[in-house]
FIRO-797123 format. One record per residue (C-alpha): residue number from 1; y, x, z. Coordinates in steps of 0.5 Angstrom, whole numbers, always signed. Example, Ala and Ser with C-alpha at 12.3 -4.5 7.8 and 13.67 -1.06 7.14 Angstrom:
<atoms>
+-----+-------+-------+-------+
!   i !    py !    px !    pz !
+-----+-------+-------+-------+
!   1 !    -9 !   +25 !   +16 !
!   2 !    -2 !   +27 !   +14 !
+-----+-------+-------+-------+
</atoms>
This chain:
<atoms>
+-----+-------+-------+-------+
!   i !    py !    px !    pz !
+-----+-------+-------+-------+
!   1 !   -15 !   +71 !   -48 !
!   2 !    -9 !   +74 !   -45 !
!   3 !    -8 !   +81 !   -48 !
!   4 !   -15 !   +82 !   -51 !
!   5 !   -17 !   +82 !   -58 !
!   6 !   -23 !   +77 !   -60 !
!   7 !   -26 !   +79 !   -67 !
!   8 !   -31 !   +74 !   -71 !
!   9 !   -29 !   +68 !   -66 !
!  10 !   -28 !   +62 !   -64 !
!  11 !   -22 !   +57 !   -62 !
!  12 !   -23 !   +50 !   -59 !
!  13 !   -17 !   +45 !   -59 !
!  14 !   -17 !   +39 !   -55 !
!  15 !   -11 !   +35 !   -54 !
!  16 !    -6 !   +40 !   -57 !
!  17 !    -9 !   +45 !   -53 !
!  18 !   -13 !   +51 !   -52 !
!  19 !   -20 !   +50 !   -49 !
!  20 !   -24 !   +56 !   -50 !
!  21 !   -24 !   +62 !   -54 !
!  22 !   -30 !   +66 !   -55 !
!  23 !   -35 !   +70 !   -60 !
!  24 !   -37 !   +65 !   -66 !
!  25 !   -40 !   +66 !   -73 !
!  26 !   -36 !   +61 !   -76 !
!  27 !   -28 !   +60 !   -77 !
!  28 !   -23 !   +55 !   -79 !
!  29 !   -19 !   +61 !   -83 !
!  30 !   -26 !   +65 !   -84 !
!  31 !   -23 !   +73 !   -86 !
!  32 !   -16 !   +72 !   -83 !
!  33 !   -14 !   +73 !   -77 !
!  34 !   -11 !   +68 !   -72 !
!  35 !    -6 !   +70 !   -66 !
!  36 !    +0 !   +66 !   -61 !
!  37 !    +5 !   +63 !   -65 !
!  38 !   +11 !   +68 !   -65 !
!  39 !   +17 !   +68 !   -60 !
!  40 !   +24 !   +70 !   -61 !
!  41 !   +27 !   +71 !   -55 !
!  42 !   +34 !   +71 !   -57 !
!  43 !   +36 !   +67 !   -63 !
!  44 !   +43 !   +63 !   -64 !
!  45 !   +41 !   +56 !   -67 !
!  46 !   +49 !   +55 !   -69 !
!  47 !   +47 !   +53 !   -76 !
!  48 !   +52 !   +58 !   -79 !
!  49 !   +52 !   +61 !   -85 !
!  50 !   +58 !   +66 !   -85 !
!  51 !   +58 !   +73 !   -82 !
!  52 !   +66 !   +74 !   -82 !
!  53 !   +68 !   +71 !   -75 !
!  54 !   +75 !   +69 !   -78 !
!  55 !   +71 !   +64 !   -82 !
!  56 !   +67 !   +61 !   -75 !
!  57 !   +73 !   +58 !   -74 !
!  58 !   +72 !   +53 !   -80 !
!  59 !   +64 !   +53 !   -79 !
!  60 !   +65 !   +50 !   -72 !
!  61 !   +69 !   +45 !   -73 !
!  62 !   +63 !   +43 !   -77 !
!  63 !   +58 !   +41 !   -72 !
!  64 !   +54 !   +35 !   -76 !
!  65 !   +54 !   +39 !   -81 !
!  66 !   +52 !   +46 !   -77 !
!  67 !   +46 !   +40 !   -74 !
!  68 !   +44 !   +39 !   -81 !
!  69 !   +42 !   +46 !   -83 !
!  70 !   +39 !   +48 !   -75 !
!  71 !   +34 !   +43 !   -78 !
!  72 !   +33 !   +46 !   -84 !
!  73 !   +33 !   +53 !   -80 !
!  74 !   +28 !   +49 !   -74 !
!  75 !   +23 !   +49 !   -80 !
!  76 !   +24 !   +56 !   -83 !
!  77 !   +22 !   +60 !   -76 !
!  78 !   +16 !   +55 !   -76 !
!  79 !   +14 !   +57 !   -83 !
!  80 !   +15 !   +65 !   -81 !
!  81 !   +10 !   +63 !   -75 !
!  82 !   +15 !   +63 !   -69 !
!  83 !   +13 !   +57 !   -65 !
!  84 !   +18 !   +58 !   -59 !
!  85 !   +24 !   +61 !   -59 !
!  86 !   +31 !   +62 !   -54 !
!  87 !   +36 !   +60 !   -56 !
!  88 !   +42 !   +64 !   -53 !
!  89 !   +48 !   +61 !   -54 !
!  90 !   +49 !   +54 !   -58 !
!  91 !   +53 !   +48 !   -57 !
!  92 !   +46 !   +44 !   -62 !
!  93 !   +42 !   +47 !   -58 !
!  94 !   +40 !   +42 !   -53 !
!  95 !   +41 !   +37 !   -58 !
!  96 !   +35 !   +41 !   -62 !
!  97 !   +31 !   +41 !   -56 !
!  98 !   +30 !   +35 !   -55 !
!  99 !   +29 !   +32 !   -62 !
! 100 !   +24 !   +37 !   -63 !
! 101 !   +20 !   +35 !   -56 !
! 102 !   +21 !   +28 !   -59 !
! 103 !   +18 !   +28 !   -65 !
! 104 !   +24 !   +26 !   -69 !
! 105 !   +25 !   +33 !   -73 !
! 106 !   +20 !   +40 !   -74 !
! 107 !   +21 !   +46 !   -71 !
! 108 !   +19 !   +51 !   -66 !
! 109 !   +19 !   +49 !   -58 !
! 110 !   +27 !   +51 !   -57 !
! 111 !   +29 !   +54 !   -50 !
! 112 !   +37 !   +54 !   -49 !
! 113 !   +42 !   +56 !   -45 !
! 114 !   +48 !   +51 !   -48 !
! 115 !   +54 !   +55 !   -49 !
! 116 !   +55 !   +61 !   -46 !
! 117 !   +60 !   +65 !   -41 !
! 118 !   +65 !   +70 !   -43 !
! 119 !   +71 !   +72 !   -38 !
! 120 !   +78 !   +72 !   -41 !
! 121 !   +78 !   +79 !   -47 !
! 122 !   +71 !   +80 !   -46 !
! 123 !   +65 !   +79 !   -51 !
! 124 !   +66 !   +71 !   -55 !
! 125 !   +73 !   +71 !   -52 !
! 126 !   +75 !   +70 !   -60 !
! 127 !   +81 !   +76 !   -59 !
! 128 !   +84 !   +73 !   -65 !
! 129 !   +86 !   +67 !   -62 !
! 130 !   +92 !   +63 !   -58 !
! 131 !   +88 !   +63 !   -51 !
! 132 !   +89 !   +56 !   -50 !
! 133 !   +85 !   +55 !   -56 !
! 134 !   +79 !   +58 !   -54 !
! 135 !   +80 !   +57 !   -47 !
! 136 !   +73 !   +52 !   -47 !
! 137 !   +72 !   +51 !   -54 !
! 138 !   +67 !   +55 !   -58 !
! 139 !   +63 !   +60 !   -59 !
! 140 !   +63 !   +61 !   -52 !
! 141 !   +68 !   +57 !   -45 !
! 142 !   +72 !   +64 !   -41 !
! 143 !   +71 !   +63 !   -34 !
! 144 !   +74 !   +68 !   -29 !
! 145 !   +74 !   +67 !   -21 !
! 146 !   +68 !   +66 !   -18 !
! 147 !   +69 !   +59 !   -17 !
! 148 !   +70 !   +58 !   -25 !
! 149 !   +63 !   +62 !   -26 !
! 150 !   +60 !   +57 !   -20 !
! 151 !   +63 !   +52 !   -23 !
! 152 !   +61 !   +53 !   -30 !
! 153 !   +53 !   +54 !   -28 !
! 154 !   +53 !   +48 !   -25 !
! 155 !   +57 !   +45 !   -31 !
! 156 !   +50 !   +47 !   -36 !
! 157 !   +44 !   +46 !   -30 !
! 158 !   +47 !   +38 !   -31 !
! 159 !   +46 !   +39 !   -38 !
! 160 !   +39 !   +41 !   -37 !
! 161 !   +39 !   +48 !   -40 !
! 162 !   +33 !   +52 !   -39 !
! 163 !   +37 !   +59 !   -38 !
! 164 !   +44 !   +60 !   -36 !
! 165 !   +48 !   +67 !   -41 !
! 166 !   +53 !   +71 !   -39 !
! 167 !   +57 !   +76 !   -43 !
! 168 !   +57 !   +82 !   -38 !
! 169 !   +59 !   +87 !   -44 !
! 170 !   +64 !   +88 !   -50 !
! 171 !   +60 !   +87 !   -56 !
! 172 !   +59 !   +89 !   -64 !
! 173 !   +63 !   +83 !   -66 !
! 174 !   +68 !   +81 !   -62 !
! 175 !   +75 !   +85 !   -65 !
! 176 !   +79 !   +88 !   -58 !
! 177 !   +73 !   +90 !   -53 !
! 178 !   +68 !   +96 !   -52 !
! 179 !   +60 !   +95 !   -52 !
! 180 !   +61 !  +100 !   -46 !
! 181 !   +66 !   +97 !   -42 !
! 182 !   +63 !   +91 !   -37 !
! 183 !   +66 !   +85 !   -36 !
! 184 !   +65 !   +80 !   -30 !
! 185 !   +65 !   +83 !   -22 !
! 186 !   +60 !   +82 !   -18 !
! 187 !   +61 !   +77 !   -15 !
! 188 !   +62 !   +73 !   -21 !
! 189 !   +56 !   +75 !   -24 !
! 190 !   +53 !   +74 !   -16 !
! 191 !   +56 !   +66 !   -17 !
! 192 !   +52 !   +65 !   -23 !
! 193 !   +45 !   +67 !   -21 !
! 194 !   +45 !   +63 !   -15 !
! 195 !   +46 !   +58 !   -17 !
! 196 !   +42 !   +58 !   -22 !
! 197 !   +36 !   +61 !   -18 !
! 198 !   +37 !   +55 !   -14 !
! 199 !   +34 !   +50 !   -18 !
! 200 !   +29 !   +56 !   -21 !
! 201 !   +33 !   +57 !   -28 !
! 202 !   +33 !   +64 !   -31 !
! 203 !   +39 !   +69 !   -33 !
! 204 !   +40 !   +72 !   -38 !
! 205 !   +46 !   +78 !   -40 !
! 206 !   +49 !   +80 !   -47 !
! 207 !   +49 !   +88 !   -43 !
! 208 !   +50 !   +93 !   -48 !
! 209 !   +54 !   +98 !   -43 !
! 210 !   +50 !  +102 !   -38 !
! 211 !   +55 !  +100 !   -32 !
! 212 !   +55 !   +92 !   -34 !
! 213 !   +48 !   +92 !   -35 !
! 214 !   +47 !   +95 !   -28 !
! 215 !   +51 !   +91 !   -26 !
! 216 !   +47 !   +85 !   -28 !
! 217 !   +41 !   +88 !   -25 !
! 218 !   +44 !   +89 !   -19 !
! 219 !   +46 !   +82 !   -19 !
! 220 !   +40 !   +79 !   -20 !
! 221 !   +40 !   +78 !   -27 !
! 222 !   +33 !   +76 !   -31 !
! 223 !   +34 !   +79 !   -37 !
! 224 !   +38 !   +85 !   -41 !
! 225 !   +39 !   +82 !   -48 !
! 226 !   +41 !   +88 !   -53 !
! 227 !   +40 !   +94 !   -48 !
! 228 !   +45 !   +99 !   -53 !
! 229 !   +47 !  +103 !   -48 !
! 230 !   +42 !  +105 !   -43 !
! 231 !   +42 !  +111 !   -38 !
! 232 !   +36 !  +113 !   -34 !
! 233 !   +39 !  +109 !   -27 !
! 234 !   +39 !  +102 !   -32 !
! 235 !   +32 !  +104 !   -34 !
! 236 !   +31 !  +105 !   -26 !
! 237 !   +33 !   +99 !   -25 !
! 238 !   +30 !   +95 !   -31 !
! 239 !   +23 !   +97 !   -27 !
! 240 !   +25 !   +96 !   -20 !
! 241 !   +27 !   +89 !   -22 !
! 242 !   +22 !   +88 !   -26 !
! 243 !   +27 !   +85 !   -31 !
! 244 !   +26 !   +84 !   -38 !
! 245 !   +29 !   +88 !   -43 !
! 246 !   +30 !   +84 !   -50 !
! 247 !   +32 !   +90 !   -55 !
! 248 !   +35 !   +86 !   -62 !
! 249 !   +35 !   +91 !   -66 !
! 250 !   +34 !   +87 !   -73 !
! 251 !   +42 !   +85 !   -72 !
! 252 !   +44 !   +91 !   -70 !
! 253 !   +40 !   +94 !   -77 !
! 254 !   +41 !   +89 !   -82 !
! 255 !   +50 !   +90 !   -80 !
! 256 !   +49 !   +97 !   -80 !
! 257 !   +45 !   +97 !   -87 !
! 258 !   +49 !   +91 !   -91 !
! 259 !   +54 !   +88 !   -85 !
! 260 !   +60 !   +90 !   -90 !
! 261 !   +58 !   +86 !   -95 !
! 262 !   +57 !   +80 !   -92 !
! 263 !   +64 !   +80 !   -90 !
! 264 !   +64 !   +82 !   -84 !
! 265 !   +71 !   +86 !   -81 !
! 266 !   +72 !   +93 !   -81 !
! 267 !   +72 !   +93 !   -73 !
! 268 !   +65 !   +91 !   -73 !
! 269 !   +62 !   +95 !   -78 !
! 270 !   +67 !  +102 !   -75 !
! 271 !   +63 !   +99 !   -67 !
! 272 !   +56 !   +99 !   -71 !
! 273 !   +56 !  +105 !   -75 !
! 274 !   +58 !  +108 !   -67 !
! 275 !   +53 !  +105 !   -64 !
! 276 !   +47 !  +104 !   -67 !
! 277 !   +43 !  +111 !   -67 !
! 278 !   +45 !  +110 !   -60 !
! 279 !   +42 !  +104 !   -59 !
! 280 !   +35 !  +105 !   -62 !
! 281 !   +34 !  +111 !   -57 !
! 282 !   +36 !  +107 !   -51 !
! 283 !   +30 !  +103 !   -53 !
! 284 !   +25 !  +108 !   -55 !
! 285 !   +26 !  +111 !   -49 !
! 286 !   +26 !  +104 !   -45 !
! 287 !   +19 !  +103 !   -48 !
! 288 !   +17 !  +111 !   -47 !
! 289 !   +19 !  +109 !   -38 !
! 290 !   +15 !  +103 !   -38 !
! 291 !   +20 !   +97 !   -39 !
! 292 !   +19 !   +90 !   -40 !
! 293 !   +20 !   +90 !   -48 !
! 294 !   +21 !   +82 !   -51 !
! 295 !   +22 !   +82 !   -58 !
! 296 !   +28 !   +78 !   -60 !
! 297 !   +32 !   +78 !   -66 !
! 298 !   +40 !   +76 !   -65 !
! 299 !   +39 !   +72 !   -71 !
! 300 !   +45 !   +67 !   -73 !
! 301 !   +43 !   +64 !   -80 !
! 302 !   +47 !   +67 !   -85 !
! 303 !   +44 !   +70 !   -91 !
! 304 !   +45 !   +78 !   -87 !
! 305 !   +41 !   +74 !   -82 !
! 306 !   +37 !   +68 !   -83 !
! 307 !   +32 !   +65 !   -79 !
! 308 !   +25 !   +66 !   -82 !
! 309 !   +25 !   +73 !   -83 !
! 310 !   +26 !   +75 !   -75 !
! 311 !   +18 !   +78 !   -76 !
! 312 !   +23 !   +85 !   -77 !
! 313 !   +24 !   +86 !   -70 !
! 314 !   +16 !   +87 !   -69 !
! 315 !   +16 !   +92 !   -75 !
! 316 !   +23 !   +96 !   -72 !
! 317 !   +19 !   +97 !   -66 !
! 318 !   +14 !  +101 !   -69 !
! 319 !   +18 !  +105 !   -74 !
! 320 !   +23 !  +106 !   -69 !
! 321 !   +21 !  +105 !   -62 !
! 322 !   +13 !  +109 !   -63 !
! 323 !   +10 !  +102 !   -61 !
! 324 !    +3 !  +101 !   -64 !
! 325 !    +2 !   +94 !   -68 !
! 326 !    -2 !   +91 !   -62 !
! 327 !    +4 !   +93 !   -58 !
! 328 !    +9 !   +90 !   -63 !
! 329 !    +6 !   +83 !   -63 !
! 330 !    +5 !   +83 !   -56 !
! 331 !   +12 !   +83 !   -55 !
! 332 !   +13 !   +77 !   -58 !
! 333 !    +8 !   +73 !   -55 !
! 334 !    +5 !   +74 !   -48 !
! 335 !   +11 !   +79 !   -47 !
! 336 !   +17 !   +74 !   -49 !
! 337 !   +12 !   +69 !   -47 !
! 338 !   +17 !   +71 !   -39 !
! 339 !   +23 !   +70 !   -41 !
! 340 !   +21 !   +62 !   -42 !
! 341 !   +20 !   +57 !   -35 !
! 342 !   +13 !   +55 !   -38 !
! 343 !    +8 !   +59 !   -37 !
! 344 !    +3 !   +56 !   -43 !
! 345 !    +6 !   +59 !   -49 !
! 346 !    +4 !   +66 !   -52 !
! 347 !    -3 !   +68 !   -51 !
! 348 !   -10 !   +64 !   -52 !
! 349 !   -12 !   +62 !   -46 !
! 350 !   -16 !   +55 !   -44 !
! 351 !   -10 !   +50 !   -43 !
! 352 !    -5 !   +54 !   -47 !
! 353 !    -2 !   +50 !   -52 !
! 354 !    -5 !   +50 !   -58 !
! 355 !    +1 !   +55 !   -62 !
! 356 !    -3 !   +59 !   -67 !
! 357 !    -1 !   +64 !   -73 !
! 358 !    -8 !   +65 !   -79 !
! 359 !    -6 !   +72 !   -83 !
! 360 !    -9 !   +74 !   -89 !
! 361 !    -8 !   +80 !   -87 !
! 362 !    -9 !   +84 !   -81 !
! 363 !    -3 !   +86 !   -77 !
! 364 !    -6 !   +90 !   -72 !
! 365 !    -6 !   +95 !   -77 !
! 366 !    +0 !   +93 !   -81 !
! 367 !    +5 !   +89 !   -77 !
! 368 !    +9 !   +88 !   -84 !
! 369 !    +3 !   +82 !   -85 !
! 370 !    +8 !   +78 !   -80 !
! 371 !   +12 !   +77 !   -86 !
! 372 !    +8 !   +77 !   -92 !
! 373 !    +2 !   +75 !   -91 !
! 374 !    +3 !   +69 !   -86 !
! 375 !    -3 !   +63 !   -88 !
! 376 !    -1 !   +57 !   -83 !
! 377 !    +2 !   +56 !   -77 !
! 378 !    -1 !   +51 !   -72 !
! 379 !    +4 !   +47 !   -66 !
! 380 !    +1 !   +44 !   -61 !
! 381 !    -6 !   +44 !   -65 !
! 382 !    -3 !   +41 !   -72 !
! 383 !    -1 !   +44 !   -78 !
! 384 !    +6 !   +46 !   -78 !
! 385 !    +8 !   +50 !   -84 !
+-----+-------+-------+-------+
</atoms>
């Protein structure tokens, strides 16, 4: 079906897959409307509860209890209708991934990138700690040098990750940097992308600073994650690359509404209350240029965040960026569809799989049905809600 709109139709499933499409007079889910199950194109699947970085440092230790709640968080984005997501930087994320695919635990199909890279004082350095700490620990290992960040590319491709992440910028969330300033030179960000384009597996830059995000995108990087601070060469450069654009504008939403009052440090809340304006007019006018726009949330866990509201994105793109619902909802499926390795996610098509969401109500009116009026949610042809 691609991006079209069938209405008063049929689905065929055969095998977990999509075989046709087309006009019917009968339905499964008569009056309701189904669409592709939803992708979040950037989540954290850490099992973390807490927002105050200082408190990280005792969830991390706790890895099989952050496995568990993973789990639980697994079932929750299926119940939400997001039946594929990417998962940007976890050290469970693989483990998750392969569980699901094997059939041992409900979830959504998982594309992960493992841990990402961070250069020493840049974003998920963890500036608050000895640096022979951190040094190749959680949240994310520091490389510097060109060989380091070959190495570390090579380190995940063995691990068998779908995407490789890198922190190109500052962030919100990282005590000592700037979101402005860009981390990692050229050719360290060069030595990344090759390897990785060698055995065919994406990359993907936190890049919030206009000079990091360009240099990502003259570097080869797939997909600009965040996106805050863009000019009007960066968004020259997203079209000419025909690069992905992932916005996460519910993270950046939800810290600046209520982040004080889920524990996070006045250093965050100061670098959020700066930037998000900032932010919603970069995507606004990343949309109006024509960019590639996939919906993802940044979503981590905690209550502030917590995986199975992550249809707010979709809703901030219409209120905030001007898109129509029909444009929000493509975003999170045939767009975001382009930043996984499989191309049979996303859309209806014959030999898709078979990931489908029934809405009482109808979201090409009202995207908010997303969030409250989901009736059930198919996986592979099976009820998975």
């Amino acid at each position: 079906m691609g991006n079209g709109t069938v209405r008063d139709g049929r689905i065929v499933i055969d095998d977990g897959r999509v075989r046709d499409v087309g006009p019917a007079e009968r339905v499964d889910h008569s009056g309701e409307f189904v669409l592709p199950g939803l992708i979040d194109a950037h989540i954290h699947m850490s099992g973390m509860r807490q927002m105050d970085p200082f408190s990280w440092l005792t969830e991390l230790e706790q890895e099989s209890l952050r496995a568990a709640r993973a789990t639980v968080d697994c079932q929750d984005l299926l119940a939400a209708g997001f039946t594929t997501v990417r998962d940007l930087s976890s050290k469970i994320g693989l483990g998750l991934r392969d569980a699901i695919a094997e059939g041992e635990i409900p979830g959504p199909r998982l594309y992960t990138s493992g841990l990402a890279f961070s250069q020493t004082a840049g974003h998920s350095d963890t500036h608050y700690l000895p640096h022979r700490w951190i040094e190749d620990q959680d949240p994310c290992p520091i490389v510097d040098g060109e060989t380091a960040c070959r190495r570390g590319a090579r380190a995940r491709i063995r691990q068998g990750v779908d995407v490789v992440k890198i922190m190109a910028t500052g962030g919100v969330l990282s005590e000592k940097d700037d979101p402005r300033h860009s981390h990692f030179t050229d050719a360290e960000i060069r030595a990344f992308v090759e390897e990785a384009h060698r055995v065919n597996v994406p990359v993907a830059a936190h890049a919030q600073g206009a000079r990091g995000i360009k240099d990502a995108l003259r570097n080869g990087v797939d997909t600009i994650e965040h996106g805050v601070y863009l000019d009007e060469e960066a968004i020259e450069l997203l079209l000419d690359r025909d690069a992905i654009l992932v916005p996460t504008l519910a993270i950046i939403t939800r810290l600046y509404e209520h982040g004080e009052e889920h524990g996070i440090p006045p250093w965050a809340v100061r670098k959020t209350e700066a930037s998000r304006d900032d932010h919603v007019a970069s995507i606004r006018a990343a949309y109006d240029a024509g960019v590639t726009i996939a919906a993802g949330t940044d979503f981590i866990g905690p209550d502030l965040v917590p995986h199975g509201e992550n249809a707010e994105e979709l809703e901030l793109y219409v209120e905030e960026v001007g898109m129509d619902p029909i444009e929000a909802i493509h975003a999170a499926t045939g767009v975001a569809a382009g930043t996984v390795p499989d191309d049979d996610v996303g859309t209806l098509t014959p030999g898709d799989h078979a990931d489908l969401v029934a809405v009482s109500a109808d979201p090409t009116t009202d995207v908010r049905a997303l969030r409250t009026d989901i009736d059930a949610v198919y996986k592979g042809g099976r009820r998975a809600d």
